[in-house]
C-alpha positions as semicolon CSV with decimal commas, in nm:
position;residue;x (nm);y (nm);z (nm)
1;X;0,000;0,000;0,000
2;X;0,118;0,321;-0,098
3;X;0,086;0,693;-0,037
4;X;0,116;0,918;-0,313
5;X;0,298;1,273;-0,273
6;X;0,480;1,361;0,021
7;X;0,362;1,390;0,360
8;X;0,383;1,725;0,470
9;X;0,453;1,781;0,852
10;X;0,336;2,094;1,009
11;X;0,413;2,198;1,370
12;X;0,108;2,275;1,638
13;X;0,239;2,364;1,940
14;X;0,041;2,342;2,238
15;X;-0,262;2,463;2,106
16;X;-0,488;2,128;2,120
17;X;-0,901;2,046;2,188
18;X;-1,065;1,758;2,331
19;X;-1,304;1,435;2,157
20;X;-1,491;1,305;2,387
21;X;-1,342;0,990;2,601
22;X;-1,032;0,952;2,408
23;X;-0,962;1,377;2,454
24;X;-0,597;1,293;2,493
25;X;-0,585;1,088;2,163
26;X;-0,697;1,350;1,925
27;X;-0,613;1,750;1,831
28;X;-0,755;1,984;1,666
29;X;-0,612;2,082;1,309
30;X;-0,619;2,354;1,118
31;X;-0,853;2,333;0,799
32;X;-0,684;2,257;0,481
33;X;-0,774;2,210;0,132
34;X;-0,869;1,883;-0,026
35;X;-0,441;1,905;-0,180
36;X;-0,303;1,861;0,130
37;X;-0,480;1,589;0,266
38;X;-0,327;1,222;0,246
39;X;-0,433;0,981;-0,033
40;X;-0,415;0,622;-0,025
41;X;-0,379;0,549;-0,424
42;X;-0,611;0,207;-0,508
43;X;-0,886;0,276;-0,226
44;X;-1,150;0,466;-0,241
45;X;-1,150;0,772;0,106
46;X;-1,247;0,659;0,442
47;X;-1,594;0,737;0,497
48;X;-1,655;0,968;0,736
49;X;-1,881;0,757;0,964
50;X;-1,925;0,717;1,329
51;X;-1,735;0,845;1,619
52;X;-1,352;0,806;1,426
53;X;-1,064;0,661;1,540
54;X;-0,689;0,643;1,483
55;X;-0,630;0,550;1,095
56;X;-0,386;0,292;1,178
57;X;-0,277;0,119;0,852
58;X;-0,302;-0,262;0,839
59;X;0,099;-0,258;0,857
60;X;0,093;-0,028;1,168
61;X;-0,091;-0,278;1,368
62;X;0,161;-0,524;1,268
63;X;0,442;-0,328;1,427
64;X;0,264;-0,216;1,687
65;X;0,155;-0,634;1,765
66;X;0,585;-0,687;1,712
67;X;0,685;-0,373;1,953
68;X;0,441;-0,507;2,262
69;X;0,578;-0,857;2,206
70;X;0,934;-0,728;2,270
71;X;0,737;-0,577;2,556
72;X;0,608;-0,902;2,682
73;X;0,938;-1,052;2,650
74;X;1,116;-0,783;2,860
75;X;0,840;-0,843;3,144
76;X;0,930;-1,245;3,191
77;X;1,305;-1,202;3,151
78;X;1,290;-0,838;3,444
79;X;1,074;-1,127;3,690
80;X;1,346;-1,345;3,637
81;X;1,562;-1,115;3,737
82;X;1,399;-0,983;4,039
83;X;1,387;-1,356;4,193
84;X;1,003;-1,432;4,025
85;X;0,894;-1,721;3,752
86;X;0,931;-1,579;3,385
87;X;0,634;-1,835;3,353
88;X;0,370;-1,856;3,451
89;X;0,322;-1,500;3,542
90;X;-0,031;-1,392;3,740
91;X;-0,115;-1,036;3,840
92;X;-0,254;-1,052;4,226
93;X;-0,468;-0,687;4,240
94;X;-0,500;-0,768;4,572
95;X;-0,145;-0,861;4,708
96;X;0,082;-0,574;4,799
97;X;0,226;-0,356;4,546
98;X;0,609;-0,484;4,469
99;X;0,838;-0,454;4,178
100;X;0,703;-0,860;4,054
101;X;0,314;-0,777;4,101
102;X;0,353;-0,488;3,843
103;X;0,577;-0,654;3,637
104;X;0,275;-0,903;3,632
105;X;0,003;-0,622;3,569
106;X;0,266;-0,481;3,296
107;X;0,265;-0,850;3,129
108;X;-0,141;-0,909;3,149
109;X;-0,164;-0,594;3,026
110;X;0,034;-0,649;2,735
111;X;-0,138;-0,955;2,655
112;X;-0,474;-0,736;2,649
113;X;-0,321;-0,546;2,395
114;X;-0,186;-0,801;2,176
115;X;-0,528;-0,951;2,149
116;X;-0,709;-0,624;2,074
117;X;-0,422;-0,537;1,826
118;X;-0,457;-0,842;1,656
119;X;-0,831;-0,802;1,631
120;X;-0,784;-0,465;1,504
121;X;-0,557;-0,594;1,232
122;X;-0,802;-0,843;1,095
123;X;-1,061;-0,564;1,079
124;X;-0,866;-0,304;0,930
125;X;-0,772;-0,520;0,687
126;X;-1,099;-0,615;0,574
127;X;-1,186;-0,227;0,567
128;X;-0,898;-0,162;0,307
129;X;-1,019;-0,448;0,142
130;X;-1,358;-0,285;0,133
131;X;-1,213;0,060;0,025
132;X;-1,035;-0,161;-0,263
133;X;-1,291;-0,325;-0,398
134;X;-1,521;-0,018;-0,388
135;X;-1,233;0,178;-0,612
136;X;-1,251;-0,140;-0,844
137;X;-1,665;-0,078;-0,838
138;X;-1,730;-0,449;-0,681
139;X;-1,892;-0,295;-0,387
140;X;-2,114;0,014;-0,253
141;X;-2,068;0,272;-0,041
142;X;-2,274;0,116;0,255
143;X;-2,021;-0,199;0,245
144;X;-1,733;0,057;0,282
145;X;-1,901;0,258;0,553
146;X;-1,982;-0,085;0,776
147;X;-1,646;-0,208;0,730
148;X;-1,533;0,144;0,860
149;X;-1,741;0,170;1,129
150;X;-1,617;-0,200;1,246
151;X;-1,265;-0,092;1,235
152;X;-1,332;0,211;1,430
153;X;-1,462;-0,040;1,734
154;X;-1,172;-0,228;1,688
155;X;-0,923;0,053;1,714
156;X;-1,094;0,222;1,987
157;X;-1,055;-0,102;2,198
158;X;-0,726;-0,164;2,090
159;X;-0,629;0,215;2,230
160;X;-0,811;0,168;2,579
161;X;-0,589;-0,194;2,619
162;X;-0,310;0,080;2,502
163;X;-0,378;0,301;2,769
164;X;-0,423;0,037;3,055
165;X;-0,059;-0,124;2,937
166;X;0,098;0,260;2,913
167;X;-0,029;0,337;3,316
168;X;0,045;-0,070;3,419
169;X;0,441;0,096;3,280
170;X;0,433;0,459;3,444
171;X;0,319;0,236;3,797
172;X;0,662;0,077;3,792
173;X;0,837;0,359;3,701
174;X;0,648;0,549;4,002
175;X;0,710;0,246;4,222
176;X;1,091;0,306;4,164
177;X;1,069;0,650;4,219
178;X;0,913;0,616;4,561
179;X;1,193;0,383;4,654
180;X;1,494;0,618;4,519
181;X;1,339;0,890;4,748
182;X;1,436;0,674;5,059
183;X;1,055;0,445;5,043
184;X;1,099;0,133;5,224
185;X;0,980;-0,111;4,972
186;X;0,716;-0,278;5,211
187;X;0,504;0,056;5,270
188;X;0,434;0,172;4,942
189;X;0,057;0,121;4,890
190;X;-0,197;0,077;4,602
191;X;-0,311;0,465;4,725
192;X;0,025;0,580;4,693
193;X;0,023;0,427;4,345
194;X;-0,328;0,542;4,277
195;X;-0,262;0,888;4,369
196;X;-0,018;0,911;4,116
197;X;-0,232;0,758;3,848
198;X;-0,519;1,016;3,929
199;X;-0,297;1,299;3,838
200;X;-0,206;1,142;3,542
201;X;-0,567;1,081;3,432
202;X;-0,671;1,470;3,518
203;X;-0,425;1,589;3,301
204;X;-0,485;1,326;3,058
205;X;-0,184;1,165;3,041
206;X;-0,126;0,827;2,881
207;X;-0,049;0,711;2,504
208;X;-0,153;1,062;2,344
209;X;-0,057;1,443;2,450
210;X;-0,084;1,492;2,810
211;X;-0,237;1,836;2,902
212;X;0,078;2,109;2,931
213;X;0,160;2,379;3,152
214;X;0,094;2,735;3,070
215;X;0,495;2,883;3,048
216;X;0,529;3,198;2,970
217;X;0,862;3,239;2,906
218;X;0,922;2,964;2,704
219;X;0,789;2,902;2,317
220;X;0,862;2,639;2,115
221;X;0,993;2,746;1,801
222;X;1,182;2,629;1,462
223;X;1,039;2,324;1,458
224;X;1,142;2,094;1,142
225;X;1,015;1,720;1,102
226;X;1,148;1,474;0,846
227;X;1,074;1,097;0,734
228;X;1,387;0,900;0,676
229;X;1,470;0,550;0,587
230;X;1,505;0,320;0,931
231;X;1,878;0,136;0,917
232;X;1,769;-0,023;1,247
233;X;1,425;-0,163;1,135
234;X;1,448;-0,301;0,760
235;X;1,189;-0,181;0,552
236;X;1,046;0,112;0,797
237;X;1,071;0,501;0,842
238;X;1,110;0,722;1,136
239;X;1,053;1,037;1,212
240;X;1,316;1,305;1,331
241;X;1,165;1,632;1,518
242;X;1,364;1,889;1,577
243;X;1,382;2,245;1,685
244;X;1,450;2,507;1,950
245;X;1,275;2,632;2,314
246;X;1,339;2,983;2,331
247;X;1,314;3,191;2,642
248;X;1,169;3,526;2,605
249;X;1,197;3,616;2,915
250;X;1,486;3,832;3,139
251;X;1,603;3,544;3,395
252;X;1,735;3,184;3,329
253;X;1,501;2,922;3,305
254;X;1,503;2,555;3,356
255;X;1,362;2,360;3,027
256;X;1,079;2,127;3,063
257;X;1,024;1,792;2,897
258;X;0,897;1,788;2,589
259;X;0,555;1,576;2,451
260;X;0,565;1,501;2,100
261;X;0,287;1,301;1,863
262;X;0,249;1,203;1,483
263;X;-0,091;1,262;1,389
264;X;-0,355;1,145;1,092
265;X;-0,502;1,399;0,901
266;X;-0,824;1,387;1,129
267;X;-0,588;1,487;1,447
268;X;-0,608;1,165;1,604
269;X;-0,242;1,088;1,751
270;X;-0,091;0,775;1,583
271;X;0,255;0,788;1,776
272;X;0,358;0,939;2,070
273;X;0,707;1,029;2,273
274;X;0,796;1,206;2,573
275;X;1,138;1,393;2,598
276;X;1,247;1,411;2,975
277;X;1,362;1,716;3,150
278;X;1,772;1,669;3,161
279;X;1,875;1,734;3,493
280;X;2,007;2,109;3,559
281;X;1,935;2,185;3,213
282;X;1,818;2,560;3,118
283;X;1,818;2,811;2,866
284;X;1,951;3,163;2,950
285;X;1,752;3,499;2,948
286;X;1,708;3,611;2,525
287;X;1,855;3,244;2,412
288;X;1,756;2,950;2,302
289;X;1,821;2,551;2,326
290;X;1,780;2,312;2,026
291;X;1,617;1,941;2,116
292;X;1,577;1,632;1,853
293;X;1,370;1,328;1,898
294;X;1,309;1,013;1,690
295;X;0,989;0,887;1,640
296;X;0,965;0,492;1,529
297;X;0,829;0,368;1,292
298;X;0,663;0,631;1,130
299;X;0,268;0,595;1,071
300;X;0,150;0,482;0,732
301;X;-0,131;0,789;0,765
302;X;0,083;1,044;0,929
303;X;0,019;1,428;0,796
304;X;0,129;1,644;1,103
305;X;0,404;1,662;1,397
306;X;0,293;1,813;1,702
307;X;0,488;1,929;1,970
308;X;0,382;2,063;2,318
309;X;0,551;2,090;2,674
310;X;0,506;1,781;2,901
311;X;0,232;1,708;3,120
312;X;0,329;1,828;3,488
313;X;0,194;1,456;3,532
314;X;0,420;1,306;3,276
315;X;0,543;0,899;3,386
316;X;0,829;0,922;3,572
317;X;1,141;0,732;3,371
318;X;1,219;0,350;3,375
319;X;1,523;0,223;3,572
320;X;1,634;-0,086;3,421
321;X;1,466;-0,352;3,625
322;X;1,853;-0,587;3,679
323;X;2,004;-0,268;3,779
324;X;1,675;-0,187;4,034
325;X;1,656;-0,510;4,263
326;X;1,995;-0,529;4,269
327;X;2,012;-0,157;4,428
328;X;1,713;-0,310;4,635
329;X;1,855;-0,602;4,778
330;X;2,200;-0,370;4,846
331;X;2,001;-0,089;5,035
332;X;1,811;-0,416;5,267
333;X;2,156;-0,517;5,352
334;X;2,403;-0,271;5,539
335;X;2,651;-0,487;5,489
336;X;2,635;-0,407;5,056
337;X;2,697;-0,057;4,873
338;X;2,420;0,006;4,627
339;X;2,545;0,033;4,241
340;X;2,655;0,350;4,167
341;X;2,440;0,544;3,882
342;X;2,069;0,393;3,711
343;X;2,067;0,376;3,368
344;X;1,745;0,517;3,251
345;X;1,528;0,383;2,977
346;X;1,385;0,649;2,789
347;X;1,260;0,498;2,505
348;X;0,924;0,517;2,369
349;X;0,671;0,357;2,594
């Protein structure tokens, strides 16, 4: 399947609206003409039916399906490491929070998504099928528009298993961030984590843009997006956004993370990244700092790059899991000196 033209990718920054229950999964677009909208050659539109969702590509769902299984994987081989059974893994919501019960919520939840993935494959499939054959004149418009409105189902589910496997991740990271802070592992509590969670879901963080902070002296400026070829995934693009955070203001200031998205052409946000804040990082009074970030792989029905300031809410970042019960086990026994730095994962979650 193939696109014809060039994707164009415009910047929004910051300026977003709500949809409903997925607000955080779609923003609101400038109008353009009928030119710059994207075109799948061979198919007829996609009817514009129902409540929408994402317009995933058949192929997107397939990555998406291989990316969560690497997910999956990660989860059994980090309870292995922590002391637990890389089999047979079972989520207990009512045992005690510890690093191998959310490693189990983290795996169950990735299993949810697999399933609703593949479901959403099948069905998206059978709507480009539809789209096909109604280019080709072998079927009507109604067949098109109930094939659509199937997908959209699909999809949607597929994003709410998204969003429960996206918190299930930001819970560990929170975990570890209680216990870094001097948190005896023991008496952090399901409120503790749920407290956190709340302020994620008020400022509607989770697998789209989070809500930002009003900054004043900080815009976001220069921003430049290109699709290249990806040398580490055969057969894929990414994304590169780049540009600057100027402060217009008369004092120093320290520089925020970032949130970016790829969007369709109907605002709903297809891929997602957070940037975190570097430590002591800031951009003096009148000047500005530059910031890149890869996106992977890059949507089959991306048209626009949007970039806004993070979420005060944002998920804290991942320490890798070995490094983490090791530290653990260290800081239980006096007699042990915890490693010495965490490596952070900041990859896409």
């Amino acid at each position: 399947m193939r696109r014809s033209g060039i994707v164009s990718l415009a910047l929004l920054a910051a300026a977003f609206g709500a949809s409903s229950a997925l607000a955080q999964m779609r923003v609101a677009l400038p109008k353009t003409d009928d030119a710059d909208k994207v075109v799948i050659t061979g198919m007829v539109p996609i009817p514009d039916v129902g409540e929408g969702a994402p317009q995933f590509t058949a192929q997107d769902l397939a990555s998406l399906q291989a990316d969560v299984e690497k997910t999956q994987a990660t989860s059994r081989s980090d309870a292995g490491r922590c002391g637990g059974a890389p089999t047979g893994i079972r989520f207990d919501p009512v045992g005690a929070p510890s690093i191998g019960n959310l490693l189990a919520q983290e795996f169950e939840a990735s299993t949810n998504v697999l399933a609703a993935a593949s479901r959403a494959e099948t069905v998206t499939a059978a709507a480009e099928l539809s789209r096909r054959d109604a280019a080709d004149g072998k079927v009507d418009t109604k067949a098109v528009e109930a094939a659509e409105l199937k997908r959209q189902e699909a999809v949607r589910n597929l994003q709410k298993a998204r969003e429960a496997l996206a918190e299930a991740q930001a819970m560990i990271g929170d975990y570890q961030d209680f216990v870094l802070r001097g948190r005896k592992e023991s008496d952090i509590t399901w409120g503790d984590l749920d407290g956190k969670a709340l302020n994620r879901r008020k400022e509607h963080v989770g697998i789209g843009i989070g809500e930002p902070p009003m900054l004043d002296a900080l815009k976001i400026t220069g921003i430049k997006a290109h699709q290249f070829r990806d040398t580490k995934a055969k057969g894929k693009d990414f994304v590169r956004v780049s540009g600057e955070i100027r402060n217009t203001s008369n004092a120093t200031v320290a520089i925020p993370g970032l949130s970016v998205a790829l969007v369709d052409q109907a605002g709903w946000v297809l891929n997602s990244q957070a940037l975190e804040a570097e430590h002591n990082k800031s951009v003096g009074a009148g000047k500005s700092a530059p910031f890149q970030i890869d996106l992977r792989p890059a949507p089959g029905a991306m048209k626009t790059a949007v970039v806004t300031f993070a979420a005060k809410s944002a998920a804290k970042p991942r320490i890798g899991i070995g490094f983490f019960c090791a530290m653990s086990r260290a800081m239980s026994d006096r007699t042990l000196r915890a490693p010495a730095a965490p490596p952070l994962n900041r990859g896409p979650r």
